[in-house]
Backbone bond lengths (Angstrom), bond angles and torsions (degrees), N, CA, C in turn:
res aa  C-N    CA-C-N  psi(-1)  N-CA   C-N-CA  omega(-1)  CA-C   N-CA-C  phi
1 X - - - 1.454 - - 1.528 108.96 -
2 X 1.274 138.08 142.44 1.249 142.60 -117.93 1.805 82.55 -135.01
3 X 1.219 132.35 122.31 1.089 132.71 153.55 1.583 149.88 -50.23
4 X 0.852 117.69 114.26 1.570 104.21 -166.80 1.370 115.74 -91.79
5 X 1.553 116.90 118.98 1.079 106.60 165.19 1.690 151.84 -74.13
6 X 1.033 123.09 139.57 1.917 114.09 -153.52 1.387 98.78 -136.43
7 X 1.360 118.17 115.45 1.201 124.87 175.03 1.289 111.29 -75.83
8 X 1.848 98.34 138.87 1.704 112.02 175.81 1.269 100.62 -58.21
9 X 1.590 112.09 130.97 1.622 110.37 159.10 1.533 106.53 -96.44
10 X 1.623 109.38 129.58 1.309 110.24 -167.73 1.837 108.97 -67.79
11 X 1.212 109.28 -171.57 1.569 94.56 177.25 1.432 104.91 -134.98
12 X 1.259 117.92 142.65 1.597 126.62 164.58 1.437 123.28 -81.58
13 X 2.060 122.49 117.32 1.378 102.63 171.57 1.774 116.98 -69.73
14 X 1.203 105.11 -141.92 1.089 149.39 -150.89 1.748 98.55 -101.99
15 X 1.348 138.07 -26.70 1.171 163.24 160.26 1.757 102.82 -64.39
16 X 1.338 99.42 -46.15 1.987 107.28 -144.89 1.104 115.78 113.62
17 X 1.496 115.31 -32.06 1.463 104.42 -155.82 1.515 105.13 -57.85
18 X 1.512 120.57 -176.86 1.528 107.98 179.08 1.943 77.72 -131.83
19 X 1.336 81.99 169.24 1.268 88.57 -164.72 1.636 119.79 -161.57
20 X 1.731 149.33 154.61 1.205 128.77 -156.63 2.200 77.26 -121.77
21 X 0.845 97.41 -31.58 1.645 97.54 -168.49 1.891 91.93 -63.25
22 X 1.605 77.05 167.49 1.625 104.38 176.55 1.597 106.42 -70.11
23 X 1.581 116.25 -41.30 1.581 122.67 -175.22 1.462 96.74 -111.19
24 X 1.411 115.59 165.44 1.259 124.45 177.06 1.552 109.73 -112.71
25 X 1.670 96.69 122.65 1.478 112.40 -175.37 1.277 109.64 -126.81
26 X 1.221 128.23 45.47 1.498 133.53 -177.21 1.550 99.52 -75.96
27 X 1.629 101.52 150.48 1.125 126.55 160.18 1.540 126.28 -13.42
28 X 1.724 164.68 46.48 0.762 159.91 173.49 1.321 113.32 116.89
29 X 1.407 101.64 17.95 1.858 122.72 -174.88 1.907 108.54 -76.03
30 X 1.258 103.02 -62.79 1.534 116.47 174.43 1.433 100.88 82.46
31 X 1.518 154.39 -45.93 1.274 144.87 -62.13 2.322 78.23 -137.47
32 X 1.097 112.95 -38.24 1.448 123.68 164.32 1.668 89.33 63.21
33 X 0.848 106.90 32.16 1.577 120.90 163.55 1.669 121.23 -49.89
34 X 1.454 113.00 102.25 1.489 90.05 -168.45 1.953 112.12 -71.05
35 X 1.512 114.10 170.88 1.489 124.83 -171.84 1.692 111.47 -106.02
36 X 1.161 133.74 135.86 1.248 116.09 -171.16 1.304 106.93 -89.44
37 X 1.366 99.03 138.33 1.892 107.37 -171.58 1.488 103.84 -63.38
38 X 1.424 114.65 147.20 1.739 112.07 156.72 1.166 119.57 -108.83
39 X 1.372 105.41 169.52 1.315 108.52 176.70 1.755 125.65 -34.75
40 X 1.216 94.10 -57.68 1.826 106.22 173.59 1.707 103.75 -51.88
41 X 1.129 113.35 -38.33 1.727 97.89 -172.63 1.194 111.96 -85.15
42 X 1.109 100.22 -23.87 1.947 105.66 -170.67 1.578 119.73 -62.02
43 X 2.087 95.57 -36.91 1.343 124.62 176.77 1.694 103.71 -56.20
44 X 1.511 97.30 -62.77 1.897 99.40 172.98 1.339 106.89 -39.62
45 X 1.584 119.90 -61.96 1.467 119.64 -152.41 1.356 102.83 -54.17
46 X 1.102 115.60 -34.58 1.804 131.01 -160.25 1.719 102.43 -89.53
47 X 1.217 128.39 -78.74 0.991 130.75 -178.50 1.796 135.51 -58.52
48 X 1.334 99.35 1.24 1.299 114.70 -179.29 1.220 120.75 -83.84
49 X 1.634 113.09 -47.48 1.352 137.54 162.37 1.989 123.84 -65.47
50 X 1.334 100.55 -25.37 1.144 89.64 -177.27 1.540 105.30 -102.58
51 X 1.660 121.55 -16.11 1.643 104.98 164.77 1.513 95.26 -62.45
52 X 1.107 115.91 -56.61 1.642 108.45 -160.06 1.976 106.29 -33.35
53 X 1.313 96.53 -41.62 1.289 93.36 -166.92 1.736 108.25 -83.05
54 X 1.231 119.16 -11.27 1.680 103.52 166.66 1.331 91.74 -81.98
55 X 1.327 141.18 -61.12 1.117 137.79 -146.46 2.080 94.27 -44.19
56 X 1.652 109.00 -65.37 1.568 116.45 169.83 1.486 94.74 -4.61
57 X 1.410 94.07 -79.15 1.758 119.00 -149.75 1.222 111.92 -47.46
58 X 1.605 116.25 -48.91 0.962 119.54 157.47 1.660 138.43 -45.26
59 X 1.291 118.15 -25.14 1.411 118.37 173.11 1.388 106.39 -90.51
60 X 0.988 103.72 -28.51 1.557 110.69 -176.89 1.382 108.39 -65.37
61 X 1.597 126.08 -46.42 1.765 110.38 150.17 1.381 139.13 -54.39
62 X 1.234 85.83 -19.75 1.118 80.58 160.09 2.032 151.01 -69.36
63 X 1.403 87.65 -32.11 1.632 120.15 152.18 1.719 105.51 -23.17
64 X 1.375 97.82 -51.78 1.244 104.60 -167.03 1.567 122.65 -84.56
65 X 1.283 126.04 21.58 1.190 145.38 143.67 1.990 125.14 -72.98
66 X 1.404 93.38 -7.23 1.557 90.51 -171.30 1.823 98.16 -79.29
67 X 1.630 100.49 175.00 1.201 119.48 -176.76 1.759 103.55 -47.49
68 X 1.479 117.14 -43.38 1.288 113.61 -167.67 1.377 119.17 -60.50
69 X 1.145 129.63 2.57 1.463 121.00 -148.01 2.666 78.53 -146.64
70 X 1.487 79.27 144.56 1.795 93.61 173.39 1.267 126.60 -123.82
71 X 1.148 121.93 105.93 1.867 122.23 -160.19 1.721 101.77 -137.35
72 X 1.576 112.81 160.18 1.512 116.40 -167.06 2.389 84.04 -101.13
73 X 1.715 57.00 177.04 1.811 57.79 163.30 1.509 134.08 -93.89
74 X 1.638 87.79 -4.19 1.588 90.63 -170.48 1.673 99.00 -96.94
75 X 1.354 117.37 -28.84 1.684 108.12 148.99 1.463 133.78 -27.09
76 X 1.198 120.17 -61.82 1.478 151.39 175.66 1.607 98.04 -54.02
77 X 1.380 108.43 -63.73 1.838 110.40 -168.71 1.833 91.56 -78.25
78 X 1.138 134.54 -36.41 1.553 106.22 161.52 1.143 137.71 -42.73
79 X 1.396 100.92 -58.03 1.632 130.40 169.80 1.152 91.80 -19.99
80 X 1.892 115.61 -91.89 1.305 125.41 -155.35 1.476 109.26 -81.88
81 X 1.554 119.64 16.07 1.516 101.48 158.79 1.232 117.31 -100.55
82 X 1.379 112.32 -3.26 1.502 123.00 154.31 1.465 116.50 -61.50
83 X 1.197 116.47 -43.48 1.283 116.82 -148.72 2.042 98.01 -85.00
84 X 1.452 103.74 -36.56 1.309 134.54 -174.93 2.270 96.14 -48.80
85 X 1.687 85.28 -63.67 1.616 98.88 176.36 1.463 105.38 -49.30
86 X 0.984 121.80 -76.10 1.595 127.10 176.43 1.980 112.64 -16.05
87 X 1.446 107.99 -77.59 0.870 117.42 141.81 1.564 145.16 18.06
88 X 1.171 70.99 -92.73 2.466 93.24 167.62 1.640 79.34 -68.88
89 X 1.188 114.61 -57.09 1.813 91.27 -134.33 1.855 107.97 -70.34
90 X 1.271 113.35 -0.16 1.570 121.29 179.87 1.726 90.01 -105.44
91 X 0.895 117.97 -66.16 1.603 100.63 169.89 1.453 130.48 -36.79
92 X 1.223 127.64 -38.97 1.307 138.71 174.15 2.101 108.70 -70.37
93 X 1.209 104.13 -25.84 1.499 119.99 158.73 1.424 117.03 -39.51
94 X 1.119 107.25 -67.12 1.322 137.58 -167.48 1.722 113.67 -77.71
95 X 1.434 114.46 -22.26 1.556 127.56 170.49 1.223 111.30 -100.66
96 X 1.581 129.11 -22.08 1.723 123.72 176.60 1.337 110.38 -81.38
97 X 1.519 107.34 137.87 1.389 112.59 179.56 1.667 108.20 -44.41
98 X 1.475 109.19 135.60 2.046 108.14 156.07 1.302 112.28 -57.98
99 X 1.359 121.54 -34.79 1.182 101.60 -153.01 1.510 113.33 -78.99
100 X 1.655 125.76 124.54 1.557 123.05 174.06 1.464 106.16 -92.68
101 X 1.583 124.11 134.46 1.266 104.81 146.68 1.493 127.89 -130.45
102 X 1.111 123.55 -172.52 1.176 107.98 -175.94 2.271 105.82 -130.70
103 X 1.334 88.19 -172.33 1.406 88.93 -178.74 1.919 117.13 167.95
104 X 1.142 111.15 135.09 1.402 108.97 -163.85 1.320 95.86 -106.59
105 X 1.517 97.43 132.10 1.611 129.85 -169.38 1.678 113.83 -73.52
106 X 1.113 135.49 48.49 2.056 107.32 -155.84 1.468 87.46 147.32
């Protein structure tokens, strides 16, 4: 599926100024006015930190492949068919329509 690209719309404080930051630090502005986050930034703010942190997690099991540690193979292929499920099922999040609706049948 082919990505769409969506331009950041910058944001204007409380001044006018327009601005790409969270606070407004324009040129001779002073006013440190905070900017209201949007959806698109909030997603960055949020989602940036927490791949970082599976990705972590992820190496960090990895650790557990060294000589020190004793596992079968069918341990290992559980492991990661857990991890695999997990996976799809937050990805599949992110591909199902938002929109719910409802409606009475009768």
């Amino acid at each position: 599926m082919a990505s769409k690209k969506v331009e950041e719309k910058k944001q204007r404080c409380e001044c006018s100024h327009i601005h790409d930051a969270a606070v407004c630090s324009a040129d001779g502005c002073g006013c440190k006015e905070p900017i209201p986050e949007t959806p698109r930034t909030r997603f960055k703010r949020l989602a940036i930190p927490r791949v970082i942190g599976v990705l972590n997690s992820l190496r960090i099991l990895g650790n557990c492949s060294g000589s020190a540690y004793e596992y079968t193979d069918a341990q290992v292929d559980e492991m990661f068919s857990a991890i695999r499920g997990s996976l799809e099922a937050a990805e599949l999040k992110f591909k199902q329509p938002k929109q719910v609706t409802f409606e009475f049948h009768g």
